[in-house]
VONU-707428 format. One record per atom (N, C-alpha, C): atom name; x, y, z; residue in one letter. Coordinates in nm, 4 decimals. Layout:
SITE  at         x         y         z  aa
SITE  CA         X         Y         Z   A
...
REM end
This chain:
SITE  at         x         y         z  aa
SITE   N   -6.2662    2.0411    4.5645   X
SITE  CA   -6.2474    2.1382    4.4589   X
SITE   C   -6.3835    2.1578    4.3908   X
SITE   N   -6.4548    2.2443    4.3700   X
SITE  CA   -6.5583    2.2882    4.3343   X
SITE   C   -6.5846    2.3670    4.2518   X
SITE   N   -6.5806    2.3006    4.1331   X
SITE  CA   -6.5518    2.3209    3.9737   X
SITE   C   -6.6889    2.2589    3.9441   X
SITE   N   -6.7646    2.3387    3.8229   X
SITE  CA   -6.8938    2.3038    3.7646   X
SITE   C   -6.7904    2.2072    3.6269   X
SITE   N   -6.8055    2.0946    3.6062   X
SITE  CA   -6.7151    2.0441    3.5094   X
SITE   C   -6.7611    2.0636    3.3906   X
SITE   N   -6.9125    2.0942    3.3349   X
SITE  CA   -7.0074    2.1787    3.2338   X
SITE   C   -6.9233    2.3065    3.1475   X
SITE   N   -6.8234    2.3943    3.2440   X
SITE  CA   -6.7304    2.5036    3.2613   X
SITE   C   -6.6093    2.4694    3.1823   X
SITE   N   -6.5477    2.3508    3.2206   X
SITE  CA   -6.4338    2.3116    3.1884   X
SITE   C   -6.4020    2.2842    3.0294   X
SITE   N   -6.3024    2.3587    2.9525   X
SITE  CA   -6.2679    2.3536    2.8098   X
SITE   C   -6.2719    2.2320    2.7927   X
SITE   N   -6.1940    2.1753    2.8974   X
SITE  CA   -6.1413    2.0172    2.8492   X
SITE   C   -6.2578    1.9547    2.8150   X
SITE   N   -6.3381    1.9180    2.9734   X
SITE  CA   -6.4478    1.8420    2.9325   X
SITE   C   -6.5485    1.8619    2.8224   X
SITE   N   -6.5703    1.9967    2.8033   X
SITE  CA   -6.6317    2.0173    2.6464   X
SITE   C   -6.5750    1.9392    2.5498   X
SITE   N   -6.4075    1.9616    2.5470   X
SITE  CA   -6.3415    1.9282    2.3878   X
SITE   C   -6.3873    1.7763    2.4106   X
SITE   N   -6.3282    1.6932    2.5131   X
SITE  CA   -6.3921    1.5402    2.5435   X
SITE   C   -6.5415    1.5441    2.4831   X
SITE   N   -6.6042    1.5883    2.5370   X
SITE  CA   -6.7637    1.5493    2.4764   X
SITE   C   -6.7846    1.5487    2.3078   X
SITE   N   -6.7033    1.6719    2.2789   X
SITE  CA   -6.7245    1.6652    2.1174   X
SITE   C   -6.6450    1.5366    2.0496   X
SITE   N   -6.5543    1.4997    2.1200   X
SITE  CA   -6.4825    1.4091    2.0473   X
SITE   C   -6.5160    1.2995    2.0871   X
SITE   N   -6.6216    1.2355    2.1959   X
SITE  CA   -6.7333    1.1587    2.2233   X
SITE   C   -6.7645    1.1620    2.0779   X
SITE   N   -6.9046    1.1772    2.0724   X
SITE  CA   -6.9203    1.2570    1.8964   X
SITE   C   -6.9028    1.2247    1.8310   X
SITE   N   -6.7788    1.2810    1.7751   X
SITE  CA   -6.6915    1.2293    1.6606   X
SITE   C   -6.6628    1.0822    1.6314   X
SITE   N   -6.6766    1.0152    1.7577   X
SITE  CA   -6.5752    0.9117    1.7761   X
SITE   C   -6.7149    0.8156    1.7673   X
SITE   N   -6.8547    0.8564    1.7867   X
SITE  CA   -6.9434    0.7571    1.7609   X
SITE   C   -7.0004    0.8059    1.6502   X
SITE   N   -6.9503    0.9149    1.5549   X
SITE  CA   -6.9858    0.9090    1.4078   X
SITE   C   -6.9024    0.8298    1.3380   X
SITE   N   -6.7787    0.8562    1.3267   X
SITE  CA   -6.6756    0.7757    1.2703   X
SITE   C   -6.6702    0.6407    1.2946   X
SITE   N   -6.7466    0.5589    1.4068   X
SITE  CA   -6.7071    0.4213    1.4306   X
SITE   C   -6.8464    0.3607    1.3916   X
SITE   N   -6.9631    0.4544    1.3595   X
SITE  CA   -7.1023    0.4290    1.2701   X
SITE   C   -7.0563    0.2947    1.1994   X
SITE   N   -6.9848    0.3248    1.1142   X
SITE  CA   -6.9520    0.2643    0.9723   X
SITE   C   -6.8869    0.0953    1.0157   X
SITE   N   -6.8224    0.0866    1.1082   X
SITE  CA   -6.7483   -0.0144    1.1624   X
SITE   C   -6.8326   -0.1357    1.1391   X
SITE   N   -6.7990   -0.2791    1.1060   X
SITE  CA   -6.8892   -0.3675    1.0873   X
SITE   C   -6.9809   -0.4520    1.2165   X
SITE   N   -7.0767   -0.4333    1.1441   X
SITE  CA   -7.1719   -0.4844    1.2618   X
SITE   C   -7.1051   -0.6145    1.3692   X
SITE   N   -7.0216   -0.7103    1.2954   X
SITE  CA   -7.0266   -0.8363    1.3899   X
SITE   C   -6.9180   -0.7908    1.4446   X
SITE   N   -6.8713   -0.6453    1.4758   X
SITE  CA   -6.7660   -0.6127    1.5490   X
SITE   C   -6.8252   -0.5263    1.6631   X
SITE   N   -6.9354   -0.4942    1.6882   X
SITE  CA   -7.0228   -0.4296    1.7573   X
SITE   C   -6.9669   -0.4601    1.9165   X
SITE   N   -6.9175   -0.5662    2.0207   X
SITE  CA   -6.8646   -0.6233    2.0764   X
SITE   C   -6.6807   -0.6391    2.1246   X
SITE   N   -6.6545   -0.5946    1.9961   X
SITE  CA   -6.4774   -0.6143    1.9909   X
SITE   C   -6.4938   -0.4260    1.9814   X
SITE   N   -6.3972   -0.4143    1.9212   X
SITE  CA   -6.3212   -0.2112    1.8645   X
SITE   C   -6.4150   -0.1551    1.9107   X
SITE   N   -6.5355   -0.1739    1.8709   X
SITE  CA   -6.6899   -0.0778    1.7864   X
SITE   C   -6.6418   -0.0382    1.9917   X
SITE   N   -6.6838   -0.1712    2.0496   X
SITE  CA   -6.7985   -0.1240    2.1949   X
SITE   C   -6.6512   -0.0727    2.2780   X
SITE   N   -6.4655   -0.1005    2.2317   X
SITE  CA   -6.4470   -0.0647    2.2688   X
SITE   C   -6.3860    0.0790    2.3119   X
SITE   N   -6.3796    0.1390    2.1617   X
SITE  CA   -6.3622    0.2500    2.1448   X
SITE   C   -6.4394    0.3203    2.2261   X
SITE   N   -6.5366    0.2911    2.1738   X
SITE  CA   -6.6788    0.4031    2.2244   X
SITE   C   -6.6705    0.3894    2.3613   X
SITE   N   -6.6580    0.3261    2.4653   X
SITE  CA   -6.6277    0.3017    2.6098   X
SITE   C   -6.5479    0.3802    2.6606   X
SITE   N   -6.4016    0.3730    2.5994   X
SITE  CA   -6.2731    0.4459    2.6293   X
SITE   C   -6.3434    0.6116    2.6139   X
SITE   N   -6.3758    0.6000    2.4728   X
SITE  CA   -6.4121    0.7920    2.4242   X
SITE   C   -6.5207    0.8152    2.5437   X
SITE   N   -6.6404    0.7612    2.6193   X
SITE  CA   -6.7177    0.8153    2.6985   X
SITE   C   -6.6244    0.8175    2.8060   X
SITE   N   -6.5467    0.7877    2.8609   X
SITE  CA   -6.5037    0.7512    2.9790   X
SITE   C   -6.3719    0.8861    3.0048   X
SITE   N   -6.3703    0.9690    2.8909   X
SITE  CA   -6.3048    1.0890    2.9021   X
SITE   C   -6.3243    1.2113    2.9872   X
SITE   N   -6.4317    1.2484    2.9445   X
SITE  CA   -6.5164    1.3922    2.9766   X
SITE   C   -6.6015    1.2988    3.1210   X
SITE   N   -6.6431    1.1850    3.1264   X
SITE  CA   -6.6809    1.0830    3.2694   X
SITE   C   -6.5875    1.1214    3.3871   X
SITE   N   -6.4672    1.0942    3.3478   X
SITE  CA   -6.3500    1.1157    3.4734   X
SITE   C   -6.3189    1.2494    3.4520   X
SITE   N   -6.3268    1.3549    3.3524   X
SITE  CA   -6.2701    1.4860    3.4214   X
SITE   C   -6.3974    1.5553    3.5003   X
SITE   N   -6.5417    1.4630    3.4490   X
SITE  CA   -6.6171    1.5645    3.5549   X
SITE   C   -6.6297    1.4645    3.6781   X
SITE   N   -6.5456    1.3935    3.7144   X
SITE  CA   -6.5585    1.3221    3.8048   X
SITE   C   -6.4128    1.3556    3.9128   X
SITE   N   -6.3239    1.4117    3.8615   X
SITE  CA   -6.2310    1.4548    3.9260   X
SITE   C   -6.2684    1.5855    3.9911   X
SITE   N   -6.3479    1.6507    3.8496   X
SITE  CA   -6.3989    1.8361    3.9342   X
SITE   C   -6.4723    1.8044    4.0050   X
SITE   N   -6.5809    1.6956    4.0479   X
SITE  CA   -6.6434    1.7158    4.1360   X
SITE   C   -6.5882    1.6360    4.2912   X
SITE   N   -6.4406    1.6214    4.2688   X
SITE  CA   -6.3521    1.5448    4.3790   X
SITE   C   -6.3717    1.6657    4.5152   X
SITE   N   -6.3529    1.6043    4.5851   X
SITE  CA   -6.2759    1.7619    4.6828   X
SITE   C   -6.1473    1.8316    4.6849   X
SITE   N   -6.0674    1.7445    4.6561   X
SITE  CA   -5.9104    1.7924    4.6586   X
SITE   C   -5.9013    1.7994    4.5275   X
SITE   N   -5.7636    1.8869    4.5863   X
SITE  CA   -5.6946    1.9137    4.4178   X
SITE   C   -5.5960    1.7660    4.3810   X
SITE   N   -5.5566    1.7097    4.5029   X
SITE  CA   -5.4725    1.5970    4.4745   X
SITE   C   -5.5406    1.4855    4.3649   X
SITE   N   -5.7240    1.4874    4.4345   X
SITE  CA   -5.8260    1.3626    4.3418   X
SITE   C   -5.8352    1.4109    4.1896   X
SITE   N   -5.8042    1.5673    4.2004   X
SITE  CA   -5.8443    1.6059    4.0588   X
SITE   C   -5.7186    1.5907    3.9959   X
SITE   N   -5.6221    1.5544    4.0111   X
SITE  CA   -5.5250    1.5857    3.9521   X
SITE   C   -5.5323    1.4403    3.9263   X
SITE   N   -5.5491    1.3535    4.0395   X
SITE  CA   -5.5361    1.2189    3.9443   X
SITE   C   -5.6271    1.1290    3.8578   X
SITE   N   -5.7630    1.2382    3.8623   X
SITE  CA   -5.8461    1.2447    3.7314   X
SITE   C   -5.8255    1.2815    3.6303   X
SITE   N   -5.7481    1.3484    3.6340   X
SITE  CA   -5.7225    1.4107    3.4851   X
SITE   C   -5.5774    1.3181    3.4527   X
SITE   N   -5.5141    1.3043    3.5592   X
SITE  CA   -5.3836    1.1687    3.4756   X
SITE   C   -5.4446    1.0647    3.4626   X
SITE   N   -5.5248    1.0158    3.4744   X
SITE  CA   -5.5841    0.8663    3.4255   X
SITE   C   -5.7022    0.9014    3.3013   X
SITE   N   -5.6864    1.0482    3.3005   X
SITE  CA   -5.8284    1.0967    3.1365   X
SITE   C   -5.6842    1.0796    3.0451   X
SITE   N   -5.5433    1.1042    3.0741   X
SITE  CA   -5.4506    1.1087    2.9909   X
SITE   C   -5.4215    0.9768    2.9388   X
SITE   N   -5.4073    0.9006    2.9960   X
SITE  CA   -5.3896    0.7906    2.9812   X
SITE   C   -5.5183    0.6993    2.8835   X
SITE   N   -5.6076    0.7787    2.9312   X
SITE  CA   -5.7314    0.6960    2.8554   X
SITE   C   -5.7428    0.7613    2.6563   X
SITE   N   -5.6878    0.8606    2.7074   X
SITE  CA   -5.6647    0.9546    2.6075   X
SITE   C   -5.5816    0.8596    2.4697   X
SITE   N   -5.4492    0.8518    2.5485   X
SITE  CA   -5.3576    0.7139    2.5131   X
SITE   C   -5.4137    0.6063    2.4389   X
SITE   N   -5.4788    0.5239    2.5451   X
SITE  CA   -5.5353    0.3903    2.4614   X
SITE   C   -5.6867    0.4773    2.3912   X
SITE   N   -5.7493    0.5297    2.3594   X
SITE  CA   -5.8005    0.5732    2.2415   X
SITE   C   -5.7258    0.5624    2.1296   X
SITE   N   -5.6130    0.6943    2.0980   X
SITE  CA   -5.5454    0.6690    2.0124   X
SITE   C   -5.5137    0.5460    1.9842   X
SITE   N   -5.4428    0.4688    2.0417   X
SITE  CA   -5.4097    0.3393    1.9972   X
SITE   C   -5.5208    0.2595    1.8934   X
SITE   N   -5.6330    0.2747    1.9932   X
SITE  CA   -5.7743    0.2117    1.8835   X
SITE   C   -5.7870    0.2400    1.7621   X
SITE   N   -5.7872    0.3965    1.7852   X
SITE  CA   -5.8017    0.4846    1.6582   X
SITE   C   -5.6961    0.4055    1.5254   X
SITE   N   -5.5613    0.4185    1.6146   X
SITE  CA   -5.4598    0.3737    1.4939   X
SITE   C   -5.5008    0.2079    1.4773   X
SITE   N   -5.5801    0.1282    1.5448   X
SITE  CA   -5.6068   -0.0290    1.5147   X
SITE   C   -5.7366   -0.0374    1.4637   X
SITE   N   -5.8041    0.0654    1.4120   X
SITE  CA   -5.9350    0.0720    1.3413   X
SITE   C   -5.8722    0.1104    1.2133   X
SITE   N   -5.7748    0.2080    1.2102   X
SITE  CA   -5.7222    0.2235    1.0834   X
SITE   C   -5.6697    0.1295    1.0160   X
SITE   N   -5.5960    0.0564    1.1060   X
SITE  CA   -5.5333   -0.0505    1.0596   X
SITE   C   -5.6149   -0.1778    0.9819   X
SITE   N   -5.6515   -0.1983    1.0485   X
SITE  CA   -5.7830   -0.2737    0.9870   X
SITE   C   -5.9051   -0.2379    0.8838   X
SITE   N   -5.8924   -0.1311    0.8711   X
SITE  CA   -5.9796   -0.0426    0.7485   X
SITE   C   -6.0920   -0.0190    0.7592   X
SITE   N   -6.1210   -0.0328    0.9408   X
SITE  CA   -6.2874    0.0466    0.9931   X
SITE   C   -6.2540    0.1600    0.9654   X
SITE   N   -6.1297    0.2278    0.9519   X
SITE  CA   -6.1671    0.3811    0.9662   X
SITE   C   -6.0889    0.4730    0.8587   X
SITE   N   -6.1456    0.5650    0.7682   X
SITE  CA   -6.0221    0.6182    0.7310   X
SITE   C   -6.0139    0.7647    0.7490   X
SITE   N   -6.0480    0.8035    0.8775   X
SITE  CA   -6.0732    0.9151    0.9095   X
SITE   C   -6.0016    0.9669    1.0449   X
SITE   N   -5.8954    0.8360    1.0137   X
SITE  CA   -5.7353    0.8465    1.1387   X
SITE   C   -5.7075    0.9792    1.1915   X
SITE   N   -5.6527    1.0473    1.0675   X
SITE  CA   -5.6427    1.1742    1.0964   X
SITE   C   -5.7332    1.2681    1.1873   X
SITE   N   -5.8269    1.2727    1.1388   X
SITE  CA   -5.9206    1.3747    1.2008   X
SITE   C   -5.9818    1.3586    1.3692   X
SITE   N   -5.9657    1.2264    1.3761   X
SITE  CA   -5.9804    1.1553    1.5554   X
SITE   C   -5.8492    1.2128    1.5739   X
SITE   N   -5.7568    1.1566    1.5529   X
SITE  CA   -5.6278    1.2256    1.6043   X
SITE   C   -5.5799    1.3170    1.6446   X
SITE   N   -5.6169    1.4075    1.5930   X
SITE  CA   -5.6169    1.5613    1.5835   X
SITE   C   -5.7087    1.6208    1.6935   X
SITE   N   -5.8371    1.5593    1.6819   X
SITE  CA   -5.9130    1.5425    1.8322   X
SITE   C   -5.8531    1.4831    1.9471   X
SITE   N   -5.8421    1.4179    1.9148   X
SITE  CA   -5.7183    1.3120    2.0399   X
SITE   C   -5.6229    1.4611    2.0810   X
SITE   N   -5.6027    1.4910    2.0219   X
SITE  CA   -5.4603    1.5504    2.0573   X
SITE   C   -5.5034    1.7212    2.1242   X
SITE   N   -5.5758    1.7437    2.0181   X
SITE  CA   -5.5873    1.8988    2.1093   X
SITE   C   -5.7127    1.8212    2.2184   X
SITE   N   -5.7384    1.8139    2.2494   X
SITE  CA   -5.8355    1.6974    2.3558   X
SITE   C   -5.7103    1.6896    2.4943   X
SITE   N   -5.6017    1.6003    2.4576   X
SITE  CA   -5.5131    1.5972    2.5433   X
SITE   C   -5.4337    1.7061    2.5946   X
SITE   N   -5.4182    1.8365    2.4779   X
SITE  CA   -5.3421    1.9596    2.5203   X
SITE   C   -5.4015    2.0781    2.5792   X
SITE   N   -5.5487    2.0153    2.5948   X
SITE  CA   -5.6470    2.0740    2.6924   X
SITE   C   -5.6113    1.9753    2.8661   X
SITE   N   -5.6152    1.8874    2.8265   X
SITE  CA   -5.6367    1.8371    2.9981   X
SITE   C   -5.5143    1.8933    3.0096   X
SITE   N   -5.3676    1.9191    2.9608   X
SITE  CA   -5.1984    1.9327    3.0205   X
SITE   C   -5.3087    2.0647    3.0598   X
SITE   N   -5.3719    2.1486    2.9426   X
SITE  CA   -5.3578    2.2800    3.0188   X
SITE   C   -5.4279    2.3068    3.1099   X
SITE   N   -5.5085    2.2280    3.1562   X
SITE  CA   -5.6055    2.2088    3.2605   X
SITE   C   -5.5336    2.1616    3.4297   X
SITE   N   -5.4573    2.0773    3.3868   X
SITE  CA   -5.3618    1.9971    3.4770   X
SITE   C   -5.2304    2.0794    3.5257   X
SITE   N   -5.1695    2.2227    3.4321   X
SITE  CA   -5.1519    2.2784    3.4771   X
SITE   C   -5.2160    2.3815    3.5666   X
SITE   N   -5.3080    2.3986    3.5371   X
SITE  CA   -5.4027    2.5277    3.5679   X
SITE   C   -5.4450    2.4517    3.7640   X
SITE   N   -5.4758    2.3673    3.7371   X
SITE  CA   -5.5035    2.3023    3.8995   X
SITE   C   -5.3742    2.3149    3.9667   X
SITE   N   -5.3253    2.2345    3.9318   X
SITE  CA   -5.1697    2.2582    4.0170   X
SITE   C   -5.1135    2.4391    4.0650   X
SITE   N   -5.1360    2.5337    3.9764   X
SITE  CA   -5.1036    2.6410    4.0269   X
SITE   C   -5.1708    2.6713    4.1338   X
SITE   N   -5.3448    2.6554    4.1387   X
SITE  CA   -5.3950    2.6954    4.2136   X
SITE   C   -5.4367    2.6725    4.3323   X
SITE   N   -5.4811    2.7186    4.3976   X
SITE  CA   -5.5249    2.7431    4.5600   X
SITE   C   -5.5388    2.5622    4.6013   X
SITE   N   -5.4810    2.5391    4.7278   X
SITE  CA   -5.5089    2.4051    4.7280   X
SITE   C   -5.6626    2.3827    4.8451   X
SITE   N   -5.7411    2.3290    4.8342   X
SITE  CA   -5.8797    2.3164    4.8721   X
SITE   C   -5.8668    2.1915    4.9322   X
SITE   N   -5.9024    2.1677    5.0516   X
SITE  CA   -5.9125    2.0100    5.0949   X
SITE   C   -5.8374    1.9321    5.0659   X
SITE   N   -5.6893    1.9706    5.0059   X
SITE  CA   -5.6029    1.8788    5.0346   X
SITE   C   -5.4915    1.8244    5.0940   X
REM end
């Protein structure tokens, strides 16, 4: 499948919320740099990583199960998000969330958008 992933809404919205997600976790305490801090930030790069790693799959089958495992990663973000809150690294829950979320209602619409189309090498 031969998709410039640069192109892709999704992977944009992922990158910005990359971003976000290493402004907001700035603040987090240093001797946590190792625990939440390194793992948030891991999960959030590892978004917009696998959807341009699925567009540059050959099949539509690899891309499709790039983008269900960006969902999933999508998933345990949030979770962080809500265990940074919890703990009172963050109080800016909301606004990741909200990223989180239209973030995720980009890959469905993305994940639909492959599935309709033309199947390529698979």
């Amino acid at each position: 499948m031969a998709r410039k992933h640069q192109e892709l809404v999704a992977w944009r919205g992922s990158v910005a919320l990359v971003k976000e997600v290493y402004r907001a976790s700035g603040g987090f305490p240093l001797e946590d740099l190792n625990g939440l801090t390194g793992q948030i930030r891991r999960t959030a790069v590892s978004i917009p990583a696998t959807i341009a790693e699925g567009a540059a799959r050959s099949s539509k089958k690899e891309f499709l199960q790039s983008l269900n495992v960006a969902v999933g990663q999508l998933a345990a973000l949030e979770t962080y998000v809500v265990l940074s809150k919890e703990l009172g690294y963050l109080r800016e829950g909301e606004k990741l969330s909200g990223l989180i979320e239209d973030v995720a209602k980009l890959v469905a619409g993305l994940t639909s958008s492959v599935r309709r189309g033309p199947t390529q090498g698979s």
